[in-house]
PDBQT receptor file of N, H, CA, C and O in Angstrom, charges set to zero:
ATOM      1  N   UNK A   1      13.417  46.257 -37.080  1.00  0.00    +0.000 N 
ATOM      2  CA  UNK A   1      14.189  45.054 -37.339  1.00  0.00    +0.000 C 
ATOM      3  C   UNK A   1      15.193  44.854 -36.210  1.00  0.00    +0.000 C 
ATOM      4  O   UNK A   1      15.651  45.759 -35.513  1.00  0.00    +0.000 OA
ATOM      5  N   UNK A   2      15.518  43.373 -36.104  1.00  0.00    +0.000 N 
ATOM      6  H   UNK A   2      15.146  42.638 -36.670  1.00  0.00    +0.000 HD
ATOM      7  CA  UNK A   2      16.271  43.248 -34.882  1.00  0.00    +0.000 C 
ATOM      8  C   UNK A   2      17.620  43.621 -35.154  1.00  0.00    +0.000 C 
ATOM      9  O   UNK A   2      17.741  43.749 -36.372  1.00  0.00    +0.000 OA
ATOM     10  N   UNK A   3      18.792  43.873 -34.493  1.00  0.00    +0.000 N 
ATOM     11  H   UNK A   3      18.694  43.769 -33.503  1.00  0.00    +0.000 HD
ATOM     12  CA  UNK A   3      19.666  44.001 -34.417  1.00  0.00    +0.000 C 
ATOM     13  C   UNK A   3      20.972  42.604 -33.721  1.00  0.00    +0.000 C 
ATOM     14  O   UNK A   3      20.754  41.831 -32.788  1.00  0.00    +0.000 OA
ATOM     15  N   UNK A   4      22.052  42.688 -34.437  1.00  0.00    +0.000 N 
ATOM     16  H   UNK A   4      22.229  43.316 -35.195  1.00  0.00    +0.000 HD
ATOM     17  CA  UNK A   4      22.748  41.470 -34.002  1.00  0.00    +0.000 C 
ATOM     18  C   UNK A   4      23.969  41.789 -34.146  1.00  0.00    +0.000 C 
ATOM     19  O   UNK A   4      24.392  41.996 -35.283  1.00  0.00    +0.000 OA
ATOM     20  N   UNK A   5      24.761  41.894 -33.097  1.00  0.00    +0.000 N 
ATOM     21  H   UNK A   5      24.417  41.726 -32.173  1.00  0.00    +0.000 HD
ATOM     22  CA  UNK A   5      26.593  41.702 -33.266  1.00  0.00    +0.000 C 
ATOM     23  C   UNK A   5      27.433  40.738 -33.387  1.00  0.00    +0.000 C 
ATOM     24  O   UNK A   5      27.586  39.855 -32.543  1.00  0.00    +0.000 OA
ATOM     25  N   UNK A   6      28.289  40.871 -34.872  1.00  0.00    +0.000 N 
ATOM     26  H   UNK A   6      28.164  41.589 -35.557  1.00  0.00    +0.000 HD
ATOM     27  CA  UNK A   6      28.696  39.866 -34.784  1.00  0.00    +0.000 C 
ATOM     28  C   UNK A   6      30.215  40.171 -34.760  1.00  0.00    +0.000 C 
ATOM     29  O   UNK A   6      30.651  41.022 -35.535  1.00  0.00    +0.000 OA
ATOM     30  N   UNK A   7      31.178  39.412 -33.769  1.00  0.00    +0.000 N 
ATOM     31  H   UNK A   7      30.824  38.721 -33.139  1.00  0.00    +0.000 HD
ATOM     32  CA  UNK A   7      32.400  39.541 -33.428  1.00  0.00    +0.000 C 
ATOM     33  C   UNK A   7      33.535  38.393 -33.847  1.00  0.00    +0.000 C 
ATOM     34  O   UNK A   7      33.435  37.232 -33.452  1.00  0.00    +0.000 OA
ATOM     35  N   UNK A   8      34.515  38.809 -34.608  1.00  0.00    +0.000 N 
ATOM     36  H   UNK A   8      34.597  39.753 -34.928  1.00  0.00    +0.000 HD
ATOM     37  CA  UNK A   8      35.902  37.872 -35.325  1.00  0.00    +0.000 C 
ATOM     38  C   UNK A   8      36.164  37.460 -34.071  1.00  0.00    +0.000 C 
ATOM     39  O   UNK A   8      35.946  38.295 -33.193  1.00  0.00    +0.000 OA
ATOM     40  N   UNK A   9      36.586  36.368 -33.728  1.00  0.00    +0.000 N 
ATOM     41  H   UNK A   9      36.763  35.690 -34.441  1.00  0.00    +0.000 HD
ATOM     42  CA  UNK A   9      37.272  36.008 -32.395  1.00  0.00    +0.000 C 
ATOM     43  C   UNK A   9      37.907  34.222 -32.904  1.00  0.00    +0.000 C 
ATOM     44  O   UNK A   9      37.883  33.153 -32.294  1.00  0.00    +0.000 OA
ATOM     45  N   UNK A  10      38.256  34.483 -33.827  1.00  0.00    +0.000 N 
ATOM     46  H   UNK A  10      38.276  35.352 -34.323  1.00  0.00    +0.000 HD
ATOM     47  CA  UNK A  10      39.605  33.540 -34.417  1.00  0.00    +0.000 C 
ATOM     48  C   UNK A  10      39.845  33.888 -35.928  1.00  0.00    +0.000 C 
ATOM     49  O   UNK A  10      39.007  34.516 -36.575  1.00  0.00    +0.000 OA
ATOM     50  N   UNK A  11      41.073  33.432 -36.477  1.00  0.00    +0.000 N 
ATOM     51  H   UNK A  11      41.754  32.922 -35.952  1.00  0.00    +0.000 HD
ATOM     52  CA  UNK A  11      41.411  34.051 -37.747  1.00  0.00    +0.000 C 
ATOM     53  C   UNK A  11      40.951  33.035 -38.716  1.00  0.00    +0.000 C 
ATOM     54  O   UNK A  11      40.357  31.971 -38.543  1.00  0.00    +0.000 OA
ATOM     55  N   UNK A  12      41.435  33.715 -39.925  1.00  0.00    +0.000 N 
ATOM     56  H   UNK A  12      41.918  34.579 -40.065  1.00  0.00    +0.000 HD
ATOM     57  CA  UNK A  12      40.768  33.086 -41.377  1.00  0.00    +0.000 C 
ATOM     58  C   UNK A  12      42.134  32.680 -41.686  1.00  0.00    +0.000 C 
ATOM     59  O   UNK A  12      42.013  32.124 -42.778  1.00  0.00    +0.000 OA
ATOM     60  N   UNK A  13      43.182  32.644 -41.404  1.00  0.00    +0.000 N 
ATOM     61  H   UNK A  13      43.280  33.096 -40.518  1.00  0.00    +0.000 HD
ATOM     62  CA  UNK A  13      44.077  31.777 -41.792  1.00  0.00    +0.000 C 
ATOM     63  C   UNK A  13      43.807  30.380 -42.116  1.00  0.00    +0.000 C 
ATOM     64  O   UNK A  13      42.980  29.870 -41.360  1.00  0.00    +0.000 OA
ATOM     65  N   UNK A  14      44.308  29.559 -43.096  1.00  0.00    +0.000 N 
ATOM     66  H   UNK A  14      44.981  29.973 -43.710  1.00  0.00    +0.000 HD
ATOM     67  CA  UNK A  14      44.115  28.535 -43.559  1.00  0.00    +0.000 C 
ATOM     68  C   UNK A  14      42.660  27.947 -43.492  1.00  0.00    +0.000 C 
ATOM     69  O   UNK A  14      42.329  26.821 -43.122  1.00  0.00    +0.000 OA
ATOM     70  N   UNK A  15      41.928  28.901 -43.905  1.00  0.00    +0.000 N 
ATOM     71  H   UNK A  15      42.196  29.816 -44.206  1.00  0.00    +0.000 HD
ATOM     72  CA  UNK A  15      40.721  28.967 -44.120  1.00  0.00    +0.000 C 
ATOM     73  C   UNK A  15      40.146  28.892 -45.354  1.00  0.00    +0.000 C 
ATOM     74  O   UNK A  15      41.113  29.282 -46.008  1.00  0.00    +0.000 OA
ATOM     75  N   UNK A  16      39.228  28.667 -46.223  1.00  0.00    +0.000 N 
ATOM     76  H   UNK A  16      38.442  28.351 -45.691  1.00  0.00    +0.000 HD
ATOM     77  CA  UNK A  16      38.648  28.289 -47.111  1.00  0.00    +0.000 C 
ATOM     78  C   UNK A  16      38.267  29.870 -48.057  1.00  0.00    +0.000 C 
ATOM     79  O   UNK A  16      37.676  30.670 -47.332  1.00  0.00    +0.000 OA
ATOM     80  N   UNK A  17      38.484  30.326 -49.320  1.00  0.00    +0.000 N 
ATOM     81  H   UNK A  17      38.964  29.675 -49.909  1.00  0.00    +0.000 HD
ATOM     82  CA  UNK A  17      38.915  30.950 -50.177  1.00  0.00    +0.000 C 
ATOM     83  C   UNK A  17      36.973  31.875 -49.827  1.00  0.00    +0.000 C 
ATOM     84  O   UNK A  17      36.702  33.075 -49.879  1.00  0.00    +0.000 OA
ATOM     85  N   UNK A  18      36.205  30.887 -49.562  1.00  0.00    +0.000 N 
ATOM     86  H   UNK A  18      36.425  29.912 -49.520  1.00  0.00    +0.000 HD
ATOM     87  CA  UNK A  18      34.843  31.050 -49.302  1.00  0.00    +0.000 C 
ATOM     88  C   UNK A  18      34.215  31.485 -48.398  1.00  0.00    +0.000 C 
ATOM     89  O   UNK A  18      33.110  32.026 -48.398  1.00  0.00    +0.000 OA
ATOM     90  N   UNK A  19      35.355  31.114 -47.062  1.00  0.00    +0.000 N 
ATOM     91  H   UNK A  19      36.253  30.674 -47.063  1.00  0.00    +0.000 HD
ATOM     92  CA  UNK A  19      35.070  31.688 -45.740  1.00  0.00    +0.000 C 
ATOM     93  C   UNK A  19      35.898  33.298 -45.607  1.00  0.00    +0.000 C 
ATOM     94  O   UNK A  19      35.544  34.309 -45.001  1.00  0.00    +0.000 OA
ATOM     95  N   UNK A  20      37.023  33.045 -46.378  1.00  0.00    +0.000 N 
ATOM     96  H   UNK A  20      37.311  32.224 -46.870  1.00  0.00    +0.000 HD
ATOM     97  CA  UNK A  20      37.411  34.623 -45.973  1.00  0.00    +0.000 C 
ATOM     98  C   UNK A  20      36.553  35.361 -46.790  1.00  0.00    +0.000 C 
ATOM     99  O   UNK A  20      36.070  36.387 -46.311  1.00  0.00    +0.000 OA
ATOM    100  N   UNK A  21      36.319  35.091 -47.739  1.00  0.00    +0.000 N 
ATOM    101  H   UNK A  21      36.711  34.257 -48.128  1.00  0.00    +0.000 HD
ATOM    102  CA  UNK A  21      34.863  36.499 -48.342  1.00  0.00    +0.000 C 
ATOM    103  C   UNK A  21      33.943  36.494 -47.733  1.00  0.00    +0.000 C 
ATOM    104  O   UNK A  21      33.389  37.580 -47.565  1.00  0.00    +0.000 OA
ATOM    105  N   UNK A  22      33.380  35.329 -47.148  1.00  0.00    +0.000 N 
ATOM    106  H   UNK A  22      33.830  34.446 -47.285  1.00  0.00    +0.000 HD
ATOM    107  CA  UNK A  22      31.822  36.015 -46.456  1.00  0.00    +0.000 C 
ATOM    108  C   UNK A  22      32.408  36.205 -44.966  1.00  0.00    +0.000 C 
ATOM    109  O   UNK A  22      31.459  36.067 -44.193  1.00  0.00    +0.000 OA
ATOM    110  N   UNK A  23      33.665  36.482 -44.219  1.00  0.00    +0.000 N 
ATOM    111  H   UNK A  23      34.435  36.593 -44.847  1.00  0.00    +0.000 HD
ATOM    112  CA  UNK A  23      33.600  37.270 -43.165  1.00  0.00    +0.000 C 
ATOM    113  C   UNK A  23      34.233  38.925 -43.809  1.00  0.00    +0.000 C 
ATOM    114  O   UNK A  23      34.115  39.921 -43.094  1.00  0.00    +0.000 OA
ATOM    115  N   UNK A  24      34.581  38.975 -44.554  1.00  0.00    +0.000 N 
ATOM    116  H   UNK A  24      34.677  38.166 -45.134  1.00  0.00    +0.000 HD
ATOM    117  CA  UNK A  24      34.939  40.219 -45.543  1.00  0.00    +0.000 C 
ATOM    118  C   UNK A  24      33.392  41.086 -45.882  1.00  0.00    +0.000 C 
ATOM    119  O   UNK A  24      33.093  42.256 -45.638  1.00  0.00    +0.000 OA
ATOM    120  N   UNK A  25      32.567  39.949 -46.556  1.00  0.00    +0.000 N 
ATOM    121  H   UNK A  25      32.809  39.000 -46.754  1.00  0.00    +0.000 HD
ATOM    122  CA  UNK A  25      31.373  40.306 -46.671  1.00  0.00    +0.000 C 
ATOM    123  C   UNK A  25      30.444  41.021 -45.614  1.00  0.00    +0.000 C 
ATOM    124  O   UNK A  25      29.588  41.880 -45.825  1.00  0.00    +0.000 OA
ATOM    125  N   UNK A  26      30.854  40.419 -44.368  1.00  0.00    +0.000 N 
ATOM    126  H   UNK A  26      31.549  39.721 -44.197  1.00  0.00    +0.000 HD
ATOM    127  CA  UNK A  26      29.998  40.907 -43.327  1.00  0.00    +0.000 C 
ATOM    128  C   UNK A  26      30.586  42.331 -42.069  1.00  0.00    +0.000 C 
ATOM    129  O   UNK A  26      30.159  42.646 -40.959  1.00  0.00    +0.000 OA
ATOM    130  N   UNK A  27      31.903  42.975 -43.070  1.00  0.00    +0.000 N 
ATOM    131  H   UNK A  27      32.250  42.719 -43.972  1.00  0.00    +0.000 HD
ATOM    132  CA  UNK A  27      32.836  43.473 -42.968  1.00  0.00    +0.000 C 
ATOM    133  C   UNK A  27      33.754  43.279 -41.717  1.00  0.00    +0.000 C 
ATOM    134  O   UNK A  27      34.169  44.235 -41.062  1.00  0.00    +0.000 OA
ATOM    135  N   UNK A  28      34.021  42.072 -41.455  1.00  0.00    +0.000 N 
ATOM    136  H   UNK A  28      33.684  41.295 -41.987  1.00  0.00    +0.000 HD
ATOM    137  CA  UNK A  28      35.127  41.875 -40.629  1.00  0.00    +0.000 C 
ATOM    138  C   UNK A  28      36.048  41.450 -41.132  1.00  0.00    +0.000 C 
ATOM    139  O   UNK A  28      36.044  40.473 -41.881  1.00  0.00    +0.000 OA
ATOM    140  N   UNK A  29      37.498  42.441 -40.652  1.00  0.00    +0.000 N 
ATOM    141  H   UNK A  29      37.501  43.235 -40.043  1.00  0.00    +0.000 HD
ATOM    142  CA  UNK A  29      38.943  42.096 -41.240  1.00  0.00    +0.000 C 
ATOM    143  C   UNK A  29      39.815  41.908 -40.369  1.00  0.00    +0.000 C 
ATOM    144  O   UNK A  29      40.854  41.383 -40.771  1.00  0.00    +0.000 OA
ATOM    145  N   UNK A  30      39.703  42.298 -38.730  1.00  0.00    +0.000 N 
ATOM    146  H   UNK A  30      38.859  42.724 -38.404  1.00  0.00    +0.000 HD
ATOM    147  CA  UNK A  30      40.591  42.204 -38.076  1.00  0.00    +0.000 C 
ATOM    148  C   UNK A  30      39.980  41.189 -36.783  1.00  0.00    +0.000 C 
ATOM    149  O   UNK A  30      38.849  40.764 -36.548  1.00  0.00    +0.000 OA
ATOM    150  N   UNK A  31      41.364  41.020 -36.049  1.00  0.00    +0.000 N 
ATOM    151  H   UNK A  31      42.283  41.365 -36.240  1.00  0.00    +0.000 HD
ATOM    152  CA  UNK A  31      40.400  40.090 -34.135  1.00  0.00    +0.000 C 
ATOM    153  C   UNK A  31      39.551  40.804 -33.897  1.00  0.00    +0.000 C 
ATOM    154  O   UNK A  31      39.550  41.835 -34.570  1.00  0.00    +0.000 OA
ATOM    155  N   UNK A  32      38.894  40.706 -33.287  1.00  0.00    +0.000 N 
ATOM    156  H   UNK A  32      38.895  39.868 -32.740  1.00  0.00    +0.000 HD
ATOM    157  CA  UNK A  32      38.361  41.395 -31.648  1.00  0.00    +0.000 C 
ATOM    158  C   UNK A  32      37.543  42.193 -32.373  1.00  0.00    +0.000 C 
ATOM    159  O   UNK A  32      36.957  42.885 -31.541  1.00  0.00    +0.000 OA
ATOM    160  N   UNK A  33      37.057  42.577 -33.808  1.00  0.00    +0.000 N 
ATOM    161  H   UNK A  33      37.533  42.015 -34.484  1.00  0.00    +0.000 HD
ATOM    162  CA  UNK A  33      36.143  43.488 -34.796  1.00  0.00    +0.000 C 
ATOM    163  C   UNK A  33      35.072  43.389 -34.476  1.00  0.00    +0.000 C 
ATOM    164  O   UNK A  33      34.882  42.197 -34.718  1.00  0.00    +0.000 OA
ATOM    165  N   UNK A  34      33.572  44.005 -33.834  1.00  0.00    +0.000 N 
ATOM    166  H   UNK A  34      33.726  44.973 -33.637  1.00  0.00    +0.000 HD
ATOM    167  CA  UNK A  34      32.634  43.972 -33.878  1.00  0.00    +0.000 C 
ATOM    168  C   UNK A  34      31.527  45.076 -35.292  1.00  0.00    +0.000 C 
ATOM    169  O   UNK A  34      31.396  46.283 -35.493  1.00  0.00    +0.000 OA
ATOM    170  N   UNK A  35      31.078  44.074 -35.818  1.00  0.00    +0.000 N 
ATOM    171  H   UNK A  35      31.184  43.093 -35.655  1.00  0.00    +0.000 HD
ATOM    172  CA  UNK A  35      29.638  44.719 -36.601  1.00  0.00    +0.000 C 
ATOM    173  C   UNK A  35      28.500  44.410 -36.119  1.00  0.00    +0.000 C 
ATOM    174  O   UNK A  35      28.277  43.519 -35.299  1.00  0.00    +0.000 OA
ATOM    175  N   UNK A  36      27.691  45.180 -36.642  1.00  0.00    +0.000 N 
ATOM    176  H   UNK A  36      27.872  45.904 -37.308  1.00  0.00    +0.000 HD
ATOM    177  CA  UNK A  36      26.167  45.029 -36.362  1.00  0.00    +0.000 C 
ATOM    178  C   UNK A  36      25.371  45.024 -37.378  1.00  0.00    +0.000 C 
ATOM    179  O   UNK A  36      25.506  46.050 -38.045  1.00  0.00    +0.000 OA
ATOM    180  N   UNK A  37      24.438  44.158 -37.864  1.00  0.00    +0.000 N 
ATOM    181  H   UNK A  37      24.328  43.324 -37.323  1.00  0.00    +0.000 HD
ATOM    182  CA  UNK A  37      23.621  44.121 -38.725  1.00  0.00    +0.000 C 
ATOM    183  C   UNK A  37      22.311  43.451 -38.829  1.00  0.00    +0.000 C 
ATOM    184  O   UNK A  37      22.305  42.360 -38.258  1.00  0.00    +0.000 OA
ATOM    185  N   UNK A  38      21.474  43.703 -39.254  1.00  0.00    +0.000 N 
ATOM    186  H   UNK A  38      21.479  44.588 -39.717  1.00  0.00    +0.000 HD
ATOM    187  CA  UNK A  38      20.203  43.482 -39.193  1.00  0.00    +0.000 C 
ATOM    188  C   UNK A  38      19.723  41.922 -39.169  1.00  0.00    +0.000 C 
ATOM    189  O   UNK A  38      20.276  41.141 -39.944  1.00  0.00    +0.000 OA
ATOM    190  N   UNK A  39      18.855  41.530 -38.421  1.00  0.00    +0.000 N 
ATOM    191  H   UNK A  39      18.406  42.164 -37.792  1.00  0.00    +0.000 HD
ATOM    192  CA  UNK A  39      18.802  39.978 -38.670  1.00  0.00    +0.000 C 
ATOM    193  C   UNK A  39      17.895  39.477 -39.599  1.00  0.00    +0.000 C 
ATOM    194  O   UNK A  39      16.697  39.200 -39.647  1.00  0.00    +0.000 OA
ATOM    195  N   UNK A  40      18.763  39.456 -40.237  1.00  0.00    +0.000 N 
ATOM    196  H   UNK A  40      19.737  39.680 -40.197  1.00  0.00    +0.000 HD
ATOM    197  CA  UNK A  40      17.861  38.976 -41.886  1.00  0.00    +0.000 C 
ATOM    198  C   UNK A  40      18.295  37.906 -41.880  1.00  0.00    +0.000 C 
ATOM    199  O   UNK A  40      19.317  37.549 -41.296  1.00  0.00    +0.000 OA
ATOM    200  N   UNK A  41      17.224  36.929 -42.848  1.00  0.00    +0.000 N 
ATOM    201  H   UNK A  41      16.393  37.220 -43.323  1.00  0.00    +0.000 HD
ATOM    202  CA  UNK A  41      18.051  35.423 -43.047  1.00  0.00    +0.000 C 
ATOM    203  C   UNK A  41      19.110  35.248 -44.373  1.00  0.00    +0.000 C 
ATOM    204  O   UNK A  41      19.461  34.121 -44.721  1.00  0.00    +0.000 OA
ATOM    205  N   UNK A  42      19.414  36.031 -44.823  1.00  0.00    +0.000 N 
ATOM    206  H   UNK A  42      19.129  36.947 -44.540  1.00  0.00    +0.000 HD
ATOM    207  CA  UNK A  42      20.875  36.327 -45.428  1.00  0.00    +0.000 C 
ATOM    208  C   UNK A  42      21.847  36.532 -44.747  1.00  0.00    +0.000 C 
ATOM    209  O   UNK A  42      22.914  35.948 -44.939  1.00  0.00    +0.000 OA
ATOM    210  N   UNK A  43      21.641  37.467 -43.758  1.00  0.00    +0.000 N 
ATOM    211  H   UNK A  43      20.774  37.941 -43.602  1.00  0.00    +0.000 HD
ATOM    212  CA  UNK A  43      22.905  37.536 -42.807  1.00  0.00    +0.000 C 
ATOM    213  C   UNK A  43      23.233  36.292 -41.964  1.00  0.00    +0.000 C 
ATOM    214  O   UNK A  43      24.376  35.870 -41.794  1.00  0.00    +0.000 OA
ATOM    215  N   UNK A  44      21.853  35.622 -41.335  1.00  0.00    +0.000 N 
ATOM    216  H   UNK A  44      20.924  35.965 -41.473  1.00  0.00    +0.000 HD
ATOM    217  CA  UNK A  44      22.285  34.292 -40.615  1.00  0.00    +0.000 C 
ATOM    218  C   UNK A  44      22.988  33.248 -41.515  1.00  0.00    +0.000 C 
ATOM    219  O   UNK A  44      23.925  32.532 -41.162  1.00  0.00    +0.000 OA
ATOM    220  N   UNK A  45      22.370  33.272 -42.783  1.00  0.00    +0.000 N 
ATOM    221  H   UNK A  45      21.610  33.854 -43.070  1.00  0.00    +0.000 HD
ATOM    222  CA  UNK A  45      23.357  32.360 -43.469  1.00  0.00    +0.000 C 
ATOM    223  C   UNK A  45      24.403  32.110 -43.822  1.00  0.00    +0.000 C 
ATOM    224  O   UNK A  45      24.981  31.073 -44.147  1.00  0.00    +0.000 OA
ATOM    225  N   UNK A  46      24.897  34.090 -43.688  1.00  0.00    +0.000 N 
ATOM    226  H   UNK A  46      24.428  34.933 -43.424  1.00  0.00    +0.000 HD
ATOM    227  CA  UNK A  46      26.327  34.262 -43.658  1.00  0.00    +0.000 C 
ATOM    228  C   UNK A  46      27.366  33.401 -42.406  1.00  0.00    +0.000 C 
ATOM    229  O   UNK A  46      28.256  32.553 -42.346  1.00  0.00    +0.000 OA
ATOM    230  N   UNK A  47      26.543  34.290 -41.524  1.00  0.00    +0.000 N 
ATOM    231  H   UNK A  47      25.820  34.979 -41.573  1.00  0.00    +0.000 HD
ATOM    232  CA  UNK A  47      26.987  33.755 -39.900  1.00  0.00    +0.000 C 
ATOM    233  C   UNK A  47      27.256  32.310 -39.884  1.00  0.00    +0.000 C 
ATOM    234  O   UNK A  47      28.376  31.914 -39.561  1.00  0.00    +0.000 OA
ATOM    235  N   UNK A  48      26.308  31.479 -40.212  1.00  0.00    +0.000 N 
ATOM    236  H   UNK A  48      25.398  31.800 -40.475  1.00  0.00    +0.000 HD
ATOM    237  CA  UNK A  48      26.108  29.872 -40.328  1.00  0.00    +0.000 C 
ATOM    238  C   UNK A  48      27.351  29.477 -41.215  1.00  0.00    +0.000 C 
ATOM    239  O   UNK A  48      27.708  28.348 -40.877  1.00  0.00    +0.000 OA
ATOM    240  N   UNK A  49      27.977  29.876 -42.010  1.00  0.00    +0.000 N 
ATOM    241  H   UNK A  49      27.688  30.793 -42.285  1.00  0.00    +0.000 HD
ATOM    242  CA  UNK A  49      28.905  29.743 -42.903  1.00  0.00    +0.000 C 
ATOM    243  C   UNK A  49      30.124  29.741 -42.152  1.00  0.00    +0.000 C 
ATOM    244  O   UNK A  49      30.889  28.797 -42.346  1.00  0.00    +0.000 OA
ATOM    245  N   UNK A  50      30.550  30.923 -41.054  1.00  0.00    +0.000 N 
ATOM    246  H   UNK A  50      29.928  31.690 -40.895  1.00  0.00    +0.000 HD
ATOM    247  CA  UNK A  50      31.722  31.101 -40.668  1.00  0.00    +0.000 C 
ATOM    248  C   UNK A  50      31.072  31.031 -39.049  1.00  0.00    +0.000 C 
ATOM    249  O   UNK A  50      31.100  32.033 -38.336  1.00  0.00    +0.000 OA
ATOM    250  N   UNK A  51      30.699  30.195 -38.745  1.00  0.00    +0.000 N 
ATOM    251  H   UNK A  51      30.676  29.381 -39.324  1.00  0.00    +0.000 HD
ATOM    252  CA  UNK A  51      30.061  30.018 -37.260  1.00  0.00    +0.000 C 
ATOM    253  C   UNK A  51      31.152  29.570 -36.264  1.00  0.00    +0.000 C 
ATOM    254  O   UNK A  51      30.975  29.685 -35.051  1.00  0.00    +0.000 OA
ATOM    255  N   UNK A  52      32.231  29.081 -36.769  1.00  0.00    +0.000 N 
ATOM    256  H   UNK A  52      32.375  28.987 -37.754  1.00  0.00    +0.000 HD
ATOM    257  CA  UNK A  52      33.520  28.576 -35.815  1.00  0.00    +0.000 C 
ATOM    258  C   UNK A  52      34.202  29.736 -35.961  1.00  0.00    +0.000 C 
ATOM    259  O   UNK A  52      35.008  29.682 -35.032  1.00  0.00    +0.000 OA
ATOM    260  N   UNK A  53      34.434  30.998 -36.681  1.00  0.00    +0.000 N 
ATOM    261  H   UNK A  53      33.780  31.041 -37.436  1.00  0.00    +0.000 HD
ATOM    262  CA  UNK A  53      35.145  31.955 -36.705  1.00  0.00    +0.000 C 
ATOM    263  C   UNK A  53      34.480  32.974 -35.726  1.00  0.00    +0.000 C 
ATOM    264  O   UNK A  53      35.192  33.554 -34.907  1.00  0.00    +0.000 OA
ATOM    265  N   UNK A  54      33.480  33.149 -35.769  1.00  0.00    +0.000 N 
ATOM    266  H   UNK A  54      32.901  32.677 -36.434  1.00  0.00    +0.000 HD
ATOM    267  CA  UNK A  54      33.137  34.274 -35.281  1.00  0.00    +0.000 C 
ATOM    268  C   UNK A  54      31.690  34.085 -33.985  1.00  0.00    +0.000 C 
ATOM    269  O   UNK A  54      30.889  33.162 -34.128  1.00  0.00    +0.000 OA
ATOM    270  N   UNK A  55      31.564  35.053 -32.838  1.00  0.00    +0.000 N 
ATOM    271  H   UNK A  55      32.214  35.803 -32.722  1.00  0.00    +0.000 HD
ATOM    272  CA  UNK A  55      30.769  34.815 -31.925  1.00  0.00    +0.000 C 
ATOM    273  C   UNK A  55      29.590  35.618 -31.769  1.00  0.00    +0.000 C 
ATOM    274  O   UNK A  55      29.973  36.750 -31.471  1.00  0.00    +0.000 OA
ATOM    275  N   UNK A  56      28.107  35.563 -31.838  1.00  0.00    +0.000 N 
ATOM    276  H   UNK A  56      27.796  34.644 -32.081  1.00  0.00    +0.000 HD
ATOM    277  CA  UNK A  56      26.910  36.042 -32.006  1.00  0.00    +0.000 C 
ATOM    278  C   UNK A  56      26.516  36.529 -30.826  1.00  0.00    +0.000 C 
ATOM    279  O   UNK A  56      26.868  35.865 -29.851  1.00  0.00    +0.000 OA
ATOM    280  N   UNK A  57      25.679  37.819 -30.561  1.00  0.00    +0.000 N 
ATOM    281  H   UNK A  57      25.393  38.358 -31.353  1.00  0.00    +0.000 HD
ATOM    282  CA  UNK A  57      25.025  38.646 -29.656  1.00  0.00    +0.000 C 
ATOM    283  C   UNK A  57      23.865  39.643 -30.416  1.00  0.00    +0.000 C 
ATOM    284  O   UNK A  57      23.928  40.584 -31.207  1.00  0.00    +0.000 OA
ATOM    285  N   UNK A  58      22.378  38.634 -29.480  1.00  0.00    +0.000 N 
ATOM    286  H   UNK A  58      22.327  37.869 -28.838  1.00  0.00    +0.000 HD
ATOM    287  CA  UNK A  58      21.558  39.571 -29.895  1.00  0.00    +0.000 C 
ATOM    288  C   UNK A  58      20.941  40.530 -29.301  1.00  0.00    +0.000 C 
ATOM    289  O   UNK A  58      21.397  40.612 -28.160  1.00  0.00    +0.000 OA
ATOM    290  N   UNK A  59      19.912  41.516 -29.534  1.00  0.00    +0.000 N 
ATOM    291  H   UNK A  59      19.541  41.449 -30.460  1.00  0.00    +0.000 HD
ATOM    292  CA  UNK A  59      19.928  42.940 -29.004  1.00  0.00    +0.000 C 
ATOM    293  C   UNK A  59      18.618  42.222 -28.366  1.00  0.00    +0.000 C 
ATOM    294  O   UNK A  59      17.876  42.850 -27.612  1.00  0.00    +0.000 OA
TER     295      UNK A  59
């Protein structure tokens, strides 16, 4: 399975009650946080959700 990093690179401040759980969900809590997780189309949908918060890199 492919692999994909995904990096916080703006905050969830005054952000939507919906967007801070699914970047919580995808366990990012702080700036500059990188995870990695499998590219499933659950996870892209996550991503697609908070796509102005956070910046994509694939393997």
């Amino acid at each position: 399975m492919a692999k994909i990093k995904v990096t916080k690179v703006r905050s969830a401040i005054n952000r939507t009650q919906n967007q801070k759980r699914t970047l919580e969900a995808l366990g990012l809590r702080k700036m500059g946080q990188t995870v990695e997780h499998d590219n499933t189309p659950t996870i892209l949908g996550m991503i697609n959700k908070v796509q102005h918060l956070v910046s994509v890199e694939t393997n």
